[in-house]
Each structure stands twice: as C-alpha cells, then as structure tokens.
C-alpha positions as CSV (number, residue, x, y, z in Angstrom):
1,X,-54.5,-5.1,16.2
2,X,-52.7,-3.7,13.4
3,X,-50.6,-5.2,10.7
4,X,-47.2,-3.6,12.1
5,X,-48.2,-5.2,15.8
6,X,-48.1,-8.6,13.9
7,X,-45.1,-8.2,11.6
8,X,-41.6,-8.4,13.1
9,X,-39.1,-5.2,12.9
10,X,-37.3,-5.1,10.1
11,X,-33.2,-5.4,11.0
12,X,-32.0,-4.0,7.9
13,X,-33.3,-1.5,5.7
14,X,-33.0,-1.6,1.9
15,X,-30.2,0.5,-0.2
16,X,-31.4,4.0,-0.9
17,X,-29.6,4.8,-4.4
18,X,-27.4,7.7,-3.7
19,X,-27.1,10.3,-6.9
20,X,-24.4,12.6,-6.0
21,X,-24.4,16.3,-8.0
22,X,-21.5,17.4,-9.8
23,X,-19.6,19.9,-7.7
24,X,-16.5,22.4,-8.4
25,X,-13.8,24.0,-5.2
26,X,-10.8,23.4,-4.1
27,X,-11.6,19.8,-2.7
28,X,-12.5,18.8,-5.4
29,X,-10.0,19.8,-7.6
30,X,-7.8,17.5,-5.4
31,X,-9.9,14.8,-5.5
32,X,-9.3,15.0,-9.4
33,X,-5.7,15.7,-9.2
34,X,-4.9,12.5,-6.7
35,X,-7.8,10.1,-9.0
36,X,-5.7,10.9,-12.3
37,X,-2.1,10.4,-10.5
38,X,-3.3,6.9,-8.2
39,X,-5.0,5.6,-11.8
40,X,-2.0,6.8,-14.0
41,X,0.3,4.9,-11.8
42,X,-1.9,1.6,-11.2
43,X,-2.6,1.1,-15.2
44,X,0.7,2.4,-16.7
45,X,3.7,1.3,-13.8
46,X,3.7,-2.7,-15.7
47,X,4.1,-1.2,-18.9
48,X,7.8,0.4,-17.6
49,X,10.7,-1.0,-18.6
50,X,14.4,-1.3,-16.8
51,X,17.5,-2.8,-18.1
52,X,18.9,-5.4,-16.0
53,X,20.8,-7.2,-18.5
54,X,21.0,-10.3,-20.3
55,X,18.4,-13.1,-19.2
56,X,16.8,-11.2,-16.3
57,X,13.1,-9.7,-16.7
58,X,12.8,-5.9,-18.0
59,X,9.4,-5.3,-16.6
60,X,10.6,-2.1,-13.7
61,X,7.7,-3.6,-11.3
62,X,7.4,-7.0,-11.0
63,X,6.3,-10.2,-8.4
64,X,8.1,-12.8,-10.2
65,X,6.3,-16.0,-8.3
66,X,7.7,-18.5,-10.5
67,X,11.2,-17.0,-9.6
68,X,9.8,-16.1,-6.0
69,X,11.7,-12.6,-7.0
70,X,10.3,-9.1,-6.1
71,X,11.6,-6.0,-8.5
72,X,11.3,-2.6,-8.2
73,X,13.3,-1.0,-10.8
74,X,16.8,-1.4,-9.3
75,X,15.7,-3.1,-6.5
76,X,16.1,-6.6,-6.3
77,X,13.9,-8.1,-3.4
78,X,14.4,-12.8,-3.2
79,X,12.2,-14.5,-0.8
80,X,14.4,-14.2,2.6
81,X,14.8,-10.8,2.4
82,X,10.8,-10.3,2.9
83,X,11.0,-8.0,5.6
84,X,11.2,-5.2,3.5
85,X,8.5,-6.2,2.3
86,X,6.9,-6.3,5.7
87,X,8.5,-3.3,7.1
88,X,6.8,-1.5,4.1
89,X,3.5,-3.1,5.2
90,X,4.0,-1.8,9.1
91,X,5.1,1.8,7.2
92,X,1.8,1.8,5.8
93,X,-0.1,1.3,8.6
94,X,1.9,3.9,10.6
95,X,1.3,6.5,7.6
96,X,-2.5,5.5,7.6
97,X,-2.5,6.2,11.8
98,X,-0.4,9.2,11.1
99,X,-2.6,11.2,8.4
100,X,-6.0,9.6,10.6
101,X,-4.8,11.2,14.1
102,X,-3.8,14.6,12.1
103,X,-6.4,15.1,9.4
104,X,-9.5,12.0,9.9
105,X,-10.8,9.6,7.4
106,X,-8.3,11.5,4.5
107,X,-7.5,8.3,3.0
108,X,-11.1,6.9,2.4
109,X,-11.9,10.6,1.1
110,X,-8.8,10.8,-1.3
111,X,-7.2,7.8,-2.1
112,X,-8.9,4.7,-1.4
113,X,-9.3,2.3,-4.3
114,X,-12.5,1.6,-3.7
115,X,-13.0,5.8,-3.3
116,X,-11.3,6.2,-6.8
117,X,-12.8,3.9,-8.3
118,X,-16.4,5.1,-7.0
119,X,-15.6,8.6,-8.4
120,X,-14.6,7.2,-11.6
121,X,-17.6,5.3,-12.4
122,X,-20.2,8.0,-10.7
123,X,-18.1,10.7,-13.6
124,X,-19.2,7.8,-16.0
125,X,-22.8,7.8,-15.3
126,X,-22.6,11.6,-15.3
127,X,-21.5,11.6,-17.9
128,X,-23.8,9.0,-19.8
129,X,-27.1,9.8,-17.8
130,X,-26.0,13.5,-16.7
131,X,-26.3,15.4,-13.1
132,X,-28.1,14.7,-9.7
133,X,-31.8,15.6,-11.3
134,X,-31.7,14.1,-14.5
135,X,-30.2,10.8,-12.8
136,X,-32.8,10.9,-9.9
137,X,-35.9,11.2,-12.7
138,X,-34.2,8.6,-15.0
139,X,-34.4,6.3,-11.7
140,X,-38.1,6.7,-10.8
141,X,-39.2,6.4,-14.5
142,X,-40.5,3.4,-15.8
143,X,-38.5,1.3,-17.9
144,X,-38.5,2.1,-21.4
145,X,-36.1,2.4,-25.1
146,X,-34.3,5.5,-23.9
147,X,-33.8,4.3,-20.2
148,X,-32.0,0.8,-21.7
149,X,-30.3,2.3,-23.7
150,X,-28.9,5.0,-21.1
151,X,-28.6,1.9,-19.1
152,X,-25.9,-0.4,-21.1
153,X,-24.2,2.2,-22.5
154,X,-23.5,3.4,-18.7
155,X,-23.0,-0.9,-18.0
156,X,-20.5,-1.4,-21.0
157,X,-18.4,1.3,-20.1
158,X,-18.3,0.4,-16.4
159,X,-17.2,-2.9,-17.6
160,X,-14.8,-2.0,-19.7
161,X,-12.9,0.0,-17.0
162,X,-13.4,-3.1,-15.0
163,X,-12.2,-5.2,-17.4
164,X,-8.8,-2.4,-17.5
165,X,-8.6,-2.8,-13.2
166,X,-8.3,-6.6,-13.4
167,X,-6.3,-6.7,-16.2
168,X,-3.5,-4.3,-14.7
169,X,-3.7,-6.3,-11.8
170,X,-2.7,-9.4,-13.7
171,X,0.1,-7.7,-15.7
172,X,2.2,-6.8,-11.9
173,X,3.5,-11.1,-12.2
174,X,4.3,-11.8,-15.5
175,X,5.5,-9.7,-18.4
176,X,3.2,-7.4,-19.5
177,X,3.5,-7.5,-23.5
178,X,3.9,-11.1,-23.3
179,X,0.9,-11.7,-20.9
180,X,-1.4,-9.1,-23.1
181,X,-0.9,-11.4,-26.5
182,X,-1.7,-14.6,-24.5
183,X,-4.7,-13.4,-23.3
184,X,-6.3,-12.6,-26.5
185,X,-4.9,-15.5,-28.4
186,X,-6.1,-18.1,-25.4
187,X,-2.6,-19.1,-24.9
188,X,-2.5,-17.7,-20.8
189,X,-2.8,-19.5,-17.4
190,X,-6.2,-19.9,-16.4
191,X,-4.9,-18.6,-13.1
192,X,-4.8,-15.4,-15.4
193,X,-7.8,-15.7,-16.5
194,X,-9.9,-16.2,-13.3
195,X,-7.9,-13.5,-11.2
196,X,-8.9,-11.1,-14.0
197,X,-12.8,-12.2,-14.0
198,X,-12.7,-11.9,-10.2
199,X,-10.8,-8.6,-10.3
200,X,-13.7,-7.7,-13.1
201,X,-17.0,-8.3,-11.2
202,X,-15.4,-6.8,-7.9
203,X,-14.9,-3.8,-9.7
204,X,-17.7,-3.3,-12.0
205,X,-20.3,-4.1,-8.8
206,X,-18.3,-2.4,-5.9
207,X,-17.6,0.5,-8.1
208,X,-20.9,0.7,-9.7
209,X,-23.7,-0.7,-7.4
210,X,-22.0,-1.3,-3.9
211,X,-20.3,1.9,-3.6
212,X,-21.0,3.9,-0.6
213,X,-22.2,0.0,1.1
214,X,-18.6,-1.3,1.0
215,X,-17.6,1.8,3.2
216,X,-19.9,1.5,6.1
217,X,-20.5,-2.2,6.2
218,X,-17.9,-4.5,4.6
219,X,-14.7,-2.4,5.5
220,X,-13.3,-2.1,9.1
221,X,-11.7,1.0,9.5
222,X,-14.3,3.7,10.0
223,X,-14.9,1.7,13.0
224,X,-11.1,1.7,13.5
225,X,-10.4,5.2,13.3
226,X,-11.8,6.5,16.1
227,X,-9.0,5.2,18.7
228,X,-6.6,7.5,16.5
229,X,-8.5,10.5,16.4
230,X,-8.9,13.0,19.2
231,X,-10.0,16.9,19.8
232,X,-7.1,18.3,18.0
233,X,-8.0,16.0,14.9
234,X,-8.9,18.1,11.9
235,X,-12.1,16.8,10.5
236,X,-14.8,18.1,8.1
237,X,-17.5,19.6,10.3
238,X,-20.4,21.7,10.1
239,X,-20.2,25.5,12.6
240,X,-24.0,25.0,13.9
241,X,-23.3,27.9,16.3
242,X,-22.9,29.6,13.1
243,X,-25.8,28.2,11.1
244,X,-28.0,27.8,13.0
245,X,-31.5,28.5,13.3
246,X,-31.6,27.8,9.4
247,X,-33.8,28.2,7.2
248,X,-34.4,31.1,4.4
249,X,-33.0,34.5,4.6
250,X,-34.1,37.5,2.5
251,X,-31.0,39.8,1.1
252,X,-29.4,41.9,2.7
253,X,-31.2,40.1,5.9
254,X,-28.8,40.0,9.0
255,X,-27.5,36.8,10.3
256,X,-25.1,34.9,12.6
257,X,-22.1,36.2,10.6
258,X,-23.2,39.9,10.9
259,X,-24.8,39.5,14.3
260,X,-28.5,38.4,13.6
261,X,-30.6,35.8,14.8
262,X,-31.7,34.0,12.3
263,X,-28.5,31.3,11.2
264,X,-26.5,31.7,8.0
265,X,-27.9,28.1,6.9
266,X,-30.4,28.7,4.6
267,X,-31.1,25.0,4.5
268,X,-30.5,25.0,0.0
269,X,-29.8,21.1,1.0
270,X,-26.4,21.3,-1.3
271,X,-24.2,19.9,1.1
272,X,-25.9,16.6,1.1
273,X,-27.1,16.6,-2.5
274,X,-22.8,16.7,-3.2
275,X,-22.2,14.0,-0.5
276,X,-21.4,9.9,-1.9
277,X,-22.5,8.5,1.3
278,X,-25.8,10.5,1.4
279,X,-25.5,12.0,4.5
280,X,-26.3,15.1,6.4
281,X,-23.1,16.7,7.7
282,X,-25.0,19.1,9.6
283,X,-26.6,15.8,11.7
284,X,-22.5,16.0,13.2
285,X,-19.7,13.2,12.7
286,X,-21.0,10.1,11.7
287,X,-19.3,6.6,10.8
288,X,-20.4,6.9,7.1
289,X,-18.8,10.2,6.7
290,X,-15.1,9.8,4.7
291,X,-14.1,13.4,4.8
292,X,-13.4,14.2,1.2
293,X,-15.2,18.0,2.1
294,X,-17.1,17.8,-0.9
295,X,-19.8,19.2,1.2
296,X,-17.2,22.2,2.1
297,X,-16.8,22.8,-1.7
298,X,-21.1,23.2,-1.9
299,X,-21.3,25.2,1.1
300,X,-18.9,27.7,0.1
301,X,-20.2,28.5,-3.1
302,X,-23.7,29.0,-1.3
303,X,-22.1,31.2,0.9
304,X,-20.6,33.5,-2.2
305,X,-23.8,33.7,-3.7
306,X,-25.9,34.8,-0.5
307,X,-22.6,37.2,0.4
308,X,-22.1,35.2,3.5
309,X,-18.6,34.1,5.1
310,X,-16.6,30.8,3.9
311,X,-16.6,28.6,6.4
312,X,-19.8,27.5,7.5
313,X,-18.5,23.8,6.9
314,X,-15.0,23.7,6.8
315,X,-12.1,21.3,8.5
316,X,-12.0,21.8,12.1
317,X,-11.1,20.5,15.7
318,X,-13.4,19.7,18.6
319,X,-11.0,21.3,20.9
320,X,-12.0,24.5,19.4
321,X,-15.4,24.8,20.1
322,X,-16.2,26.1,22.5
323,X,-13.7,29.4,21.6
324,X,-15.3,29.5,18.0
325,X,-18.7,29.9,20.1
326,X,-17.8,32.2,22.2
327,X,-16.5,34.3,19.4
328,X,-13.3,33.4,19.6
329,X,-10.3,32.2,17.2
330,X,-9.4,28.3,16.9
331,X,-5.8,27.7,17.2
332,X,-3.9,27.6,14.2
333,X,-3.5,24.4,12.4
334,X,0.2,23.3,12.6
335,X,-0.3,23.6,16.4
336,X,-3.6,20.8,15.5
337,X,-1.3,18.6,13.0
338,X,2.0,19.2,15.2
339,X,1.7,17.6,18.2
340,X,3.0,15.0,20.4
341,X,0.8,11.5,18.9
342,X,1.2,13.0,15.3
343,X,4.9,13.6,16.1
344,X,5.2,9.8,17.5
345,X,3.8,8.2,14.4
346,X,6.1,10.2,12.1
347,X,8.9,9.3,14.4
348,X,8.4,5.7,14.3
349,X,7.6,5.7,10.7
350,X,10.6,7.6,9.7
351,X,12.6,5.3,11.7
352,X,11.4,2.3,9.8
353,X,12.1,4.0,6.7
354,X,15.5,5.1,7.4
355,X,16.5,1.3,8.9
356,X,15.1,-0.2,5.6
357,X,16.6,2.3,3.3
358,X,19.9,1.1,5.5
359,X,19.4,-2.2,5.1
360,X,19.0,-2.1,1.5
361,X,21.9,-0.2,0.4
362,X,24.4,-2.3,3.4
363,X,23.0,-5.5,2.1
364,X,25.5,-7.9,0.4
365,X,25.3,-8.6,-3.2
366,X,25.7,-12.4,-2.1
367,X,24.6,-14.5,1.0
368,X,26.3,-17.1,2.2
369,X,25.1,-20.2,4.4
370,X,27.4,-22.8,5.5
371,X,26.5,-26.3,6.9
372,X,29.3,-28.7,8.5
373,X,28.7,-32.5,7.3
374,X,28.0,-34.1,10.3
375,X,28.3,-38.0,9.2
376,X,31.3,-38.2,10.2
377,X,32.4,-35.6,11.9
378,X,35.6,-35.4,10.6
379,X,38.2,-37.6,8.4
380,X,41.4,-38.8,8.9
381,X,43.9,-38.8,6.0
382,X,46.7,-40.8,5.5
383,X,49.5,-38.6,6.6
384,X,47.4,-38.1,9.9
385,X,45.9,-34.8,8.8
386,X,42.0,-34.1,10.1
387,X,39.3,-32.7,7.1
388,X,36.5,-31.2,7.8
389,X,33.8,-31.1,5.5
390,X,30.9,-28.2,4.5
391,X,28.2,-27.6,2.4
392,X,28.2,-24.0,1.1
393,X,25.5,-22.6,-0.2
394,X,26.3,-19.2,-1.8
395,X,23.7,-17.2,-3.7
396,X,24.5,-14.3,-6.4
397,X,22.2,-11.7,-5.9
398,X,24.0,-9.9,-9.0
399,X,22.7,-9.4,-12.7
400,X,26.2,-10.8,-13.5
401,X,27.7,-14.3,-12.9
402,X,30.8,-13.6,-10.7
403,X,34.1,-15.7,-9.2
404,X,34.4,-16.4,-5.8
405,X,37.0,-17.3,-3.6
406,X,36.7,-19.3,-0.4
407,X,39.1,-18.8,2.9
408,X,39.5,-19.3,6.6
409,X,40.5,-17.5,10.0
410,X,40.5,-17.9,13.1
411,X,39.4,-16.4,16.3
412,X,42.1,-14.3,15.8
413,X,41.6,-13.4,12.7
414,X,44.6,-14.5,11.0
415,X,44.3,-17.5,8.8
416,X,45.2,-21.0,11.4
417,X,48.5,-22.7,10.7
418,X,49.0,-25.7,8.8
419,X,45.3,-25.4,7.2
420,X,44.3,-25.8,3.8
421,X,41.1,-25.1,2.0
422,X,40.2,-26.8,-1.4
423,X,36.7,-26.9,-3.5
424,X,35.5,-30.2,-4.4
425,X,36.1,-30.1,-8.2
426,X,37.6,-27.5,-8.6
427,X,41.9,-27.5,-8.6
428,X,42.0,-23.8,-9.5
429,X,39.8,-22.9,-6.0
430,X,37.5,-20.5,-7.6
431,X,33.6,-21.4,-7.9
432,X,31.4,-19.1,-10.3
433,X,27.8,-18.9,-9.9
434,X,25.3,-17.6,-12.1
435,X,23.5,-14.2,-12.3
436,X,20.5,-14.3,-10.2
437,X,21.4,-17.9,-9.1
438,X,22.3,-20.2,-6.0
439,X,24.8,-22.8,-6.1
440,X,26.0,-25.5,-3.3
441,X,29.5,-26.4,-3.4
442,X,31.6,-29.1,-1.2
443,X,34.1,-27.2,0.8
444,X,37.2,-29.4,2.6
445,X,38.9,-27.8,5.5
446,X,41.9,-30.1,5.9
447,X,44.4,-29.4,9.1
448,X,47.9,-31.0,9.1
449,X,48.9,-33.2,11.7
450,X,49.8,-32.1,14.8
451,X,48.1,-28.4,14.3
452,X,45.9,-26.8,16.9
453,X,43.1,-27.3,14.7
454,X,43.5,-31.3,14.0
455,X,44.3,-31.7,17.9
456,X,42.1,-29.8,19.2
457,X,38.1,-31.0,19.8
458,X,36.5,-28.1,18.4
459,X,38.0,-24.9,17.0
460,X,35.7,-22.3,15.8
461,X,36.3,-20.5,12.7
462,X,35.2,-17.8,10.3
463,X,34.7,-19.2,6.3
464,X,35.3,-16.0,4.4
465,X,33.8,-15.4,1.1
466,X,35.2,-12.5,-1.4
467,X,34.2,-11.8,-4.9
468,X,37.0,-11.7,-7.4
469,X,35.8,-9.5,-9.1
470,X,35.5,-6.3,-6.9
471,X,36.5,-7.7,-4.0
472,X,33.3,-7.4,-1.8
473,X,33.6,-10.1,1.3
474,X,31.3,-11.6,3.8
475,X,31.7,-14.2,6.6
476,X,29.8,-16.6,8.5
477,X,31.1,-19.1,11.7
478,X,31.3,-22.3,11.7
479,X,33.1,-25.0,13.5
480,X,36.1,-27.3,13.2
481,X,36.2,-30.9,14.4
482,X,39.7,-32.1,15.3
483,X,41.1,-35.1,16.5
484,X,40.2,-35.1,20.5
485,X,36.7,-35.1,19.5
C-alpha cells in the first residue's frame, strides 16, 4: 500500500503566486485610464471645498455622523430623507445587473476596488522587482541581500499606498485639514485611528498578497453573475474553431484564417502569462475569469507579428457560435447590448434616477411635524371659547436662519371663522429657527364660543406653514377638538 492510499485527499490546494507580464492594447489603455480617474476621485474628492456659509461644514463631500448630515456639494441629505440614499444603493445594483447582462464581469475587470487596487500594487512590484521573468526567478531564488532588499522596498511602498487608502477613507466624516493635523499630533479619535489601521492591513494584504484569492473565494458575485448573463452577453472568449489544432506554425504556413489545417494558435502561452487570475482562457469561461481582456490585448499582438487576423480572442456572444463556425458573421453588437433585459434594467434604473432627481429638487426647504397635546384634549377659557393645543416641530433645512409664520384652514380651504392662532411666547406670531436646525414650538388653536369648530367634536384642519422670507409654504393635517367631545 502506498503512502497516497494512507493519506487523506487534500480539499484545498495551496496559493500558486500569480506574476502577471506587463502588457500594451487597447484594453489596457482603459484599464489605465479608469485606475487613474476611480483613484484621482477616491484620494482628492475630501480635499474639495464648497461654500455653504457661515457655521456650516465646507468640506463638498461629507458623512457628518455627529450631525447625522449627508453633503454632496449642494446637496444637503438629514437622516429622514435616507431614501436617497437607498435609492442610490438599488441604482447601483441595477447599473451593476445592467453592464453584467450586456458586457459580463466589466466591473470586476475595470473598476472594482479591490481590481484597482490589485493593478496598482502589481505596477509597484513591476516596477521595484521588474516583468513576469525577472519576478518569477526573484521568487524561486533563495533568500539573500538583494532579494530583502527588493523585498521591503516593494513592502514599504505597498504600505505607504495603504496607509493613503485608509487614510482617505477616514477624511469622508470629518474635515479633512483638520482631521490630517490631529492625526499626526495624536490629538484624533481613536475611532480614527483604528478605522485607518483596519483600512491599512486590508489593503496592503488584499492588494498585495490576496489578490486574485479575494475574487474567486471571499467575494459573491462571480457566482452571482451568471443568472444575468445569457447568449447575447458579450464576454471575453477564445474562437477555438479558429485556433485550433495549435501549436507552431512556420511563416508563411497556411492556417485556419487562410484555410489550412493546422489552427492559428501557436500555443506562445501569452494570453495566460498577461492574465491576474492565472488562467487559461482557451480552457472556455470560467468563474475566476473577470473579463478585463488583457488576454485580448496579448493575443492580438501575437497575431500582428505572425501576420495573422485580430480576433482570435476577442469579446463575443455564445449565440454566435455556431454562425462564426460555419463561416459566418456574428450579429452586430448593439443588436447584443440592445435588447429587451438590457433595455429593462436601463428602464428601471432610469426611472429611479429621474424620481430621485424629482424628489430632490420638489423637496421643501423645511419639514414640518405637528402633534396635538392629548392631556387634555382641549381647554375651556373663560369667555367659553375651546383651545386646542400642538407641538410643532419645524426643521430648517436652509444654510440661513429664516421667519416663519403659522396659520389655519379648513376643509374648505378658507381659514374657519371665529379662530385664532397664537405662538406660545411669542406676541409678534413669528418663530425663527436656526440654519441647519430643528425647533419645537407650542402652538394654541383657540375657537370662539359658539363656532363650528368649538361646538363641534372633531373638526379637521390643515396647519399651514410659510416662510417669510420668500414665501415657500407647506401643510400637514391635524385635528381640532371642540366642545361635544
């Protein structure tokens, strides 16, 4: 009996290190292009500034907690008005179905955090340690001077672009400038201080040693994706009625492309040597595969050099198999991206972004809540007349502190006869409230003896709220309590 009858199968098999070669294209060039723009925006958008006036933050993005305030430049977002915040959320996951169903795993390829972040730190040890073969001999040789220091030079610079991530992170709730000082004189939360280490070692070991492990075991959707993709789905794929049988070709030699035998893949391996999740495109789709066409980039310059057709792996749809290898043309690729789930999901997330962008701009610049005190119900005066008596609760949403005035109608909406409304402390019948601010205020309803509203057991009524200052009104019911009650 041998040894491997008596040991039990191993269940998981131990990280191959994956040393991807530098590789130029079009691809690739986008992959660049979307890496600088996501970074610029994640490390510079807390240094922005907007004017909102006296007392009120100037930081253009910023989760206020302390406040429990959202701002986005002009925007303005207080802790009720959260769905926008979760209609955003729902428009995200829409836009991620949207660009899955149309054009596969684009997202992980292009703009995933944990994609960008990846790139950045394998251009780092590219940069420190240099391409594919110089990184794959540095890796088998045994340790030595050169190797440690290759080694923590590579380290310290990952860290120090970790140390950036978490930093930026911190910098979205609290002023920026002022958070940055605290920090180095020891003066910030240590809330601050342990989001930022956490933030740090996520990166630095996702980024740097996790990478392609974070993709195909810790997150969901590659095992998500597949309910929103289908045969019109544009995905990176490799033409194996094309390539295929591969292997070397002389020049000159005929093959698939000009109607010889032998395949136009001549098997250089470049496609997987380019690939940060080590596989073998030419194996077909697989789970690990993110589609950032790297591997399209590597093909095609094979393909100029040997005098071949583009092509050989390129973005394409199941559906058109089967004409590709029977010689025919695929369809072309609005009628792939256009079509009725693609046109659903834009639909729907269109409409959430028009309601929203509705919503926002209708929204008044002040709520109003209004609670009748129930113990008692109502009070009788001296002269006979019935009060009613209300909490208001009126929040200024403005950068301003503004007047307010406070009035009544009826179902009719004309204001009841014989009814008077008066602010508790205050004989001119105004209220101001602070910028940014909520304020309760006692509001009597009194109704004069002998009125509908004093004789009648309840009355309902509209409490009007305008802003003296341009006039901008809203209105929430409410009851009156009279006499037969």
């Amino acid at each position: 009996m041998s040894q491997s009858d008596i040991d039990p199968p191993r269940l998981y098999a131990a990280r191959e290190p994956i040393f991807p070669r530098r590789v130029k294209g079009t691809f690739r060039n986008l992959k660049w292009v979307i890496m600088a723009v996501t970074l610029a925006i994640y490390y510079i958008t807390p240094w922005l500034r907007w004017d909102r006036g006296p007392g009120m933050p100037d930081q253009a993005v910023l989760v206020d907690l302390a406040n429990r305030r959202f701002y986005f430049f002009w925007i303005e977002i207080w802790p009720h008005e959260f769905y926008f915040v979760a209609g955003l959320l729902v428009m995200a996951g829409l836009g991620l179905f949207l660009f899955t169903s149309a054009l596969g795993r684009v997202w992980c390829g292009y703009a995933c955090p944990q994609t960008v972040w990846t790139d950045l730190f394998i251009l780092t040890e590219r940069w420190v340690e240099g391409d594919r073969n110089a990184r794959v001999r540095l890796w088998n040789e045994p340790w030595s001077a050169r190797k440690l220091r290759l080694r923590l030079t590579k380290w310290t610079i990952w860290l120090a672009i970790a140390v950036l991530t978490g930093g930026a992170w911190i910098f979205y709730f609290t002023d920026a400038p002022t958070l940055l000082g605290n920090l180095f004189t020891g003066q910030a939360h240590p809330v601050a201080y342990m989001t930022m280490a956490i933030l740090t070692a996520t990166t630095f070991l996702f980024g740097g040693f996790a990478r392609e492990q974070i993709c195909i075991y810790a997150c969901p959707w590659p095992r998500i994706q597949a309910a929103m993709m289908d045969e019109d789905t544009l995905t990176v794929a490799y033409r194996d009625w094309r390539g295929e049988p591969r292997g070397k070709i002389h020049k000159g030699e005929a093959t698939r492309s000009d109607g010889g035998a032998k395949g136009d893949c001549i098997d250089c391996m470049a496609c997987v040597n380019v690939c940060p999740m080590g596989i073998d495109i030419r194996d077909g789709q697989q789970l690990e595969c993110i589609t950032c066409a790297l591997c399209i980039d590597a093909c095609n310059d094979v393909m100029d050099k040997i005098g071949k057709p583009r092509g050989l792996i390129d973005y394409m749809a199941l559906r058109d198999e089967a004409a590709e290898r029977a010689g025919g043309k695929p369809k072309p690729l609005l009628k792939h991206i256009l079509r009725p789930r693609t046109l659903l999901y834009f639909t729907l997330w269109g409409g959430i972004g028009v309601g929203l962008m509705v919503a926002l701009f209708l929204r008044s610049p002040f709520d109003l809540n209004v609670t009748p005190v129930r113990n008692p119900l109502y009070v009788t005066m001296a002269d006979g007349a019935i009060r009613n008596t209300y909490a208001l609760r009126l929040r200024n949403k403005q950068g301003s502190g503004h007047e307010f005035s406070v009035s009544v109608t009826g179902p009719d909406g004309t204001a009841p006869q014989g009814t008077q409304v008066t602010l508790e402390g205050l004989p001119g019948g105004q209220v101001e409230v602070a910028a940014n601010s909520t304020h309760t205020q006692r509001v009597y309803i009194t109704a004069e003896k002998g009125s509908a509203l004093a004789e009648g057991a309840q009355n309902e009524l509209t409490l009007w709220v305008e802003d003296a200052t341009d006039g901008v009104r809203t209105h929430v019911g409410t009851v009156f309590h009279g006499r037969s009650e």
